[in-house]
N, C-alpha and C positions, 0 to 999 in steps of 0.2 A: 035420779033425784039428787038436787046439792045439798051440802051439809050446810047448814047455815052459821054462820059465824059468830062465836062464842059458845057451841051447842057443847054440853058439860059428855064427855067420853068418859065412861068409869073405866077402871084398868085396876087388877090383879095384882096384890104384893107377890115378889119371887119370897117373901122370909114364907118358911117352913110349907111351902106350897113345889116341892119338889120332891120324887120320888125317884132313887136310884138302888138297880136291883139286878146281883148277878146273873144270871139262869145259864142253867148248864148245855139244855137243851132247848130249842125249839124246832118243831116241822115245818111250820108257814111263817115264813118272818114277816109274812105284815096281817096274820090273822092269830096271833097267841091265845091259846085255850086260860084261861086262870088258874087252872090243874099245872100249866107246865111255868107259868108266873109265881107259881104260891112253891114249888121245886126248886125253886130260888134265894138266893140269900137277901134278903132289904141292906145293904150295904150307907144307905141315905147318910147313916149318924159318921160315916168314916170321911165322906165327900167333903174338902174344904169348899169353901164357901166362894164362889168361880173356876172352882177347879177340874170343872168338863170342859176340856175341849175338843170340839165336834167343829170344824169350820166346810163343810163341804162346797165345791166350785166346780163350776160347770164352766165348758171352753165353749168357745165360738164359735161355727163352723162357717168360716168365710164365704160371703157371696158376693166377688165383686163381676157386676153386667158389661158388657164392654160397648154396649149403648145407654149406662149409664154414668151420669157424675157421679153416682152416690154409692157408697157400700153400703152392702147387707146382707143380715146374717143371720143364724140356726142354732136352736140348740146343740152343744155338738156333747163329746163325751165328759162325763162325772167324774168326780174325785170326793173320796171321804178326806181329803187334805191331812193334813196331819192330827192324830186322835191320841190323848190322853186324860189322865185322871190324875188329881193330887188327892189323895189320903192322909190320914192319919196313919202311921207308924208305929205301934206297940212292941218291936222288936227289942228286946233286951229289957224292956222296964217292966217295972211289977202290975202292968195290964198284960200282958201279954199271950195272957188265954185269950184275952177282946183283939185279934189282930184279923178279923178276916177276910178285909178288905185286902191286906199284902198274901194273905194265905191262898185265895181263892186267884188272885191274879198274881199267882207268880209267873215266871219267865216261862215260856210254851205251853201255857195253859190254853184251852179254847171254851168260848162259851158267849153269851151275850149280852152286852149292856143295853137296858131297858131302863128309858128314862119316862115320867109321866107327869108332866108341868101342870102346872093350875089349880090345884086340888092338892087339899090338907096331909101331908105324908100319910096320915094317921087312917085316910078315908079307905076304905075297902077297895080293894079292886074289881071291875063291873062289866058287861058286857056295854061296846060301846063306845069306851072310851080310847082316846087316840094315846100313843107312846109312840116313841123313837125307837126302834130296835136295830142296834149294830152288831154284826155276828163277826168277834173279832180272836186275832188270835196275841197273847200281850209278849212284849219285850221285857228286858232288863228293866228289875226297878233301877231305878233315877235317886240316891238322899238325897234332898232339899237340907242345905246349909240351913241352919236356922236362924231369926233375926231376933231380935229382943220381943220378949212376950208371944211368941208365938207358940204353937206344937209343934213336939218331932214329927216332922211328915216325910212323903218318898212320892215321885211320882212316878207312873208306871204310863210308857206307850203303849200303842195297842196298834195293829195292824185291823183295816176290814180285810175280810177271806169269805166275804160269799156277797153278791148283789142285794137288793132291796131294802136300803142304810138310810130312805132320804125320809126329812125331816118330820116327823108327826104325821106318818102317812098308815101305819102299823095302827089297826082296830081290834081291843080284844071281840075274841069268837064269841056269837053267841052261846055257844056250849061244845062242849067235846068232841073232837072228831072220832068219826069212826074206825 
């Protein structure tokens, strides 16, 4: 079937329809229980605003025929590319019981970023619904110099350390495993 031309596509604001959340542990990184989601910290309010980056690439795995003129090619191996987070920073200022976005990912900490696009921060979490789960282990915070008008922030890399990273593929569980 063609799309007909002018046909009106609705589309989803990103404002406040994103959900980012530490979790210490998961068993199945592409089926998380809501037991082991809710074990987690909602980190969302420390996230600057573009400050996930998840770029994942996949290489090519060359096929060139030598009875043909053309090349062609395969999926070949993954890369979670380079991965980080900008935060908020509460280190030294009078929030700084509110810091746990730097607290939970300090330097060799492990655990998982769970992210859940589309849907109101606020909305409960459900069987069903898709997340991004990266099972990563973090670097050195990064300060972020600051510019006029902004917050002290810090951004913190992160390494993946275990498979199953790629994009909205992660379904919460129906219910609890056994």
């Amino acid at each position: 079937m063609a799309m007909k031309l002018g046909t009106e596509i609705p589309g989803t604001s990103a404002e406040g329809n994103i959900t980012t959340i530490w979790v210490p542990t998961i068993k199945d990184i592409k089926a998380p229980t809501i037991a082991e989601l809710e074990a987690g910290t909602d980190i969302s309010n420390y996230v600057m605003l573009g400050g996930w980056i998840f770029e994942p690439s996949q290489d090519t795995v060359s096929d060139q025929r030598e009875n043909s003129i053309q090349d062609f090619g395969a999926p070949g191996r993954k890369s979670a590319g380079d991965i980080s987070i900008e935060v908020i920073d509460n280190t030294n200022t009078e929030h700084k019981d509110q810091n746990e976005a730097v607290t939970l990912m300090a330097e060799g900490n492990a655990g998982y970023i769970v992210r859940r696009r589309g849907m109101a921060t606020d909305a409960p979490l459900a069987a069903g619904q898709k997340l991004t789960v990266v099972s990563v282990i973090c670097g050195e915070k990064q300060v972020i110099n600051p510019d006029a008008n902004t917050m002290i922030r810090s951004k913190i890399p992160l390494f993946a350390k275990a498979p199953g990273w790629e994009s909205e593929t992660a379904v919460i569980a129906a219910s609890a495993r056994g």
